[in-house]
N, C-alpha and C positions, 0 to 999 in steps of 0.2 A: 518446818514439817513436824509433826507428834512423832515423837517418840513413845513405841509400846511396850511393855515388859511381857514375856511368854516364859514360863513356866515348862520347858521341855520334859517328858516324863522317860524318852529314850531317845538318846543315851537324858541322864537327870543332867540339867542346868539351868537356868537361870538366864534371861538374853533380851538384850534394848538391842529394837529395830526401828528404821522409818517405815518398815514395809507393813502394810495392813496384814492382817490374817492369812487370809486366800493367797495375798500373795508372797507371805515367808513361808506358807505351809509349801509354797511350790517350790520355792528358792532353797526351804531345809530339806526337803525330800527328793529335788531333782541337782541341785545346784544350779551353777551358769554352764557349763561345759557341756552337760546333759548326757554324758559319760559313766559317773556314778549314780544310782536309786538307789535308792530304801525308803521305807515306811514311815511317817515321821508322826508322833502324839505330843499336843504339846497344849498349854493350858491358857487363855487370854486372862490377864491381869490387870487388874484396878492401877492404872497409872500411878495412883497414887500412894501406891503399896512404898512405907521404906520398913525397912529393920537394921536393927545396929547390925545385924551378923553378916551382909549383904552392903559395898561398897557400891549403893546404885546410883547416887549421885554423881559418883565418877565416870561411869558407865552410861548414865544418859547425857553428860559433859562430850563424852566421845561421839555421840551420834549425831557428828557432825555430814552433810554432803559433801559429796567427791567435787573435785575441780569442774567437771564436767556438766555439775546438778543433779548430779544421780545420787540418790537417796543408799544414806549408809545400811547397809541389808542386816547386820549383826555388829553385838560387842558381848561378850560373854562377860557376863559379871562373877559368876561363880560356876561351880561342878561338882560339888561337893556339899553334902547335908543340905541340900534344896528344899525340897520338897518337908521336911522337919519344920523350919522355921517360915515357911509360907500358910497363914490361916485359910480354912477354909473360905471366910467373909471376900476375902480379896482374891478368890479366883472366879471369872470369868465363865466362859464358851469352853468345852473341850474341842477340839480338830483332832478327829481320824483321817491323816491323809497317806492317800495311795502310796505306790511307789514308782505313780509316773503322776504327779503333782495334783491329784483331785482332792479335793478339800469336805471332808462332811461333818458342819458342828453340830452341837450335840449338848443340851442346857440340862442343868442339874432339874432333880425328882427327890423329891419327898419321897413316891411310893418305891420302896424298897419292893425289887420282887418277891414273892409267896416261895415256899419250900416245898418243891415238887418231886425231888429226886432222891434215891439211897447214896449217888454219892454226885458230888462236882470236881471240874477241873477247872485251879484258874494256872493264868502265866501269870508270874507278878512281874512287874515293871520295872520300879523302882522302888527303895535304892538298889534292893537284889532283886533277881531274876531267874529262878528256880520254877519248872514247871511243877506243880503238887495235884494231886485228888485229895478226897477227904470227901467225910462224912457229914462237915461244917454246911449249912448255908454260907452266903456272903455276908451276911451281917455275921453270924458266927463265927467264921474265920475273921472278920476282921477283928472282932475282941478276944479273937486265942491270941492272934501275933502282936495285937497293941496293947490290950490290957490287963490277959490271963499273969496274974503273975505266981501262977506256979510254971508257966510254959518255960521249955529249956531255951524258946526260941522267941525273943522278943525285938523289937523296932519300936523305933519312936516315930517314925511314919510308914505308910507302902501305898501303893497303887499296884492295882491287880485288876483282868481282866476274867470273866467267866468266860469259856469256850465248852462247845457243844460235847456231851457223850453220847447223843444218841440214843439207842439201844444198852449202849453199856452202863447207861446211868441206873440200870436195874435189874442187867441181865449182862457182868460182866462175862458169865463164862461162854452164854451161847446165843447173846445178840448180835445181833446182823451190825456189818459195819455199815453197808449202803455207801450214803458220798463222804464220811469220813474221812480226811485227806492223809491223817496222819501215819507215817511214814514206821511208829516203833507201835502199830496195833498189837503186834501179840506181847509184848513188853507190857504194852499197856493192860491189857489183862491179866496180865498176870500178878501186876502190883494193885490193881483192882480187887481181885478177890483175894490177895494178900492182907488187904483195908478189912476186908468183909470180915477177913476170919479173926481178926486179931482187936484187943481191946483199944486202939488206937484210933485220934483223930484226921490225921494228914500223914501221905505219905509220899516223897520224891517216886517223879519217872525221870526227873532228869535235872541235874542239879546244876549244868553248863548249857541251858535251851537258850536258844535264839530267841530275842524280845519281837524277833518279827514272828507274824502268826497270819494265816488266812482269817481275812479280816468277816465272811463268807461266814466264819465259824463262832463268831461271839454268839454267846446264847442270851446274856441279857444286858449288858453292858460292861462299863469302866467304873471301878470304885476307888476314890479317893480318901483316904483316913489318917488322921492325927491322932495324938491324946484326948484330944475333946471332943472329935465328932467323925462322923463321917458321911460323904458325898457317893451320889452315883449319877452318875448319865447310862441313862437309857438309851440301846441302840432301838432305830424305828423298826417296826416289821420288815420283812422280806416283802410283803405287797407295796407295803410307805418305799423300798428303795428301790423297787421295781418303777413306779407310778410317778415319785416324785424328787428322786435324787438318780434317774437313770445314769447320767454320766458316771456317777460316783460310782455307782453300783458294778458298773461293767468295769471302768476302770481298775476296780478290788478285785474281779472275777480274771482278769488277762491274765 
């Protein structure tokens, strides 16, 4: 059987499976028991990817089948400094999947979105996972936290998601929430126009957020970045998941 490498971006690690895409995305987000959910991001990789830093020889050694012929589901090769020593070149497909096992990939984009907003919110992923706003685009943020080096706050990688403001992206004091789901709204404006007033780029709503997020709420995608480059996958419109990933879409929406 092939064995695959995925590239987990929550929780970060590193993982040889026999199981295709679709169905580790189901097996990491639902399990076998179907007891435990959650959301699973995870990256498809160039089988052929090695690096000294990464023991994956060993790891695909282990992805042996069970007694039975059942295809070995996982071996975790790492969990730590992942996503650093992984090139951009050798990642794959992104999978956004539910957290009752629908699966929706998603291929890298040259066109980096346009800068439309006074300010954005991303979650980041990994390695940390701090909700922030800012004044930054995505491309902008990603060279404060990878390459500003006057920033007090640096990384040698991250993956971060943009999520919608709405109304707030221009009018934090007196736009409408509407279907905004999130739970610390007036929190959130209030560090909003704390950004506004203050000569700063980024600022915490929440320094311990959950890496799950209504999936409902990305506003342009997932962006992935090293030292040398960086990656986005674009989510499709609201009509593309309506019309052509309905299961997926309803699935994200329950």
């Amino acid at each position: 059987m092939t064995v695959h490498l995925y590239l987990s971006l929550m929780p970060e690690a590193l993982i040889a499976s026999m199981l295709p895409p679709e169905e580790f995305g189901t097996y990491y987000s639902v399990g076998e028991t179907k007891k435990q959910r959650g959301q699973a991001i995870f990256i498809e990789l160039d089988p052929n990817f090695r690096h000294e830093f990464f023991r994956i020889e060993e790891g695909i050694a282990r992805c042996i089948p069970h007694d039975d012929g059942a295809p070995k589901k996982s071996v975790y090769i790492a969990t730590y400094r992942v996503l650093e020593h992984v090139p951009l070149s050798a990642m794959g497909k992104l999978h956004l999947v539910t957290s009752y096992g629908q699966s929706l990939a998603l291929s890298c984009s040259d066109a980096i979105p346009p800068s439309d907003s006074d300010f954005y919110m991303y979650q980041e992923l990994t390695p940390v996972h701090p909700l922030v706003v800012s004044t930054l685009n995505p491309s902008d943020f990603y060279d404060f936290i990878i390459k500003d080096p006057e920033a007090m706050i640096h990384l040698p990688a991250i993956a971060f998601v943009e999520l919608r403001l709405g109304e707030l992206a221009t009018d934090p004091e007196h736009g409408e929430i509407r279907d905004l789901p999130y739970s610390y709204i007036h929190h959130l404006r209030e560090v909003l126009v704390d950004l506004k007033e203050k000569a700063i780029h980024t600022k915490l709503v929440n320094r311990v957020e959950s890496v799950e997020f209504p999936y409902r709420m990305i506003k342009s995608g997932i962006f992935v970045g090293n030292a040398e480059e960086m990656a986005y996958y674009p989510l499709p419109s609201r009509e593309e998941l309506r019309s052509q990933y309905y299961r997926w879409w309803r699935s994200a929406n329950m």
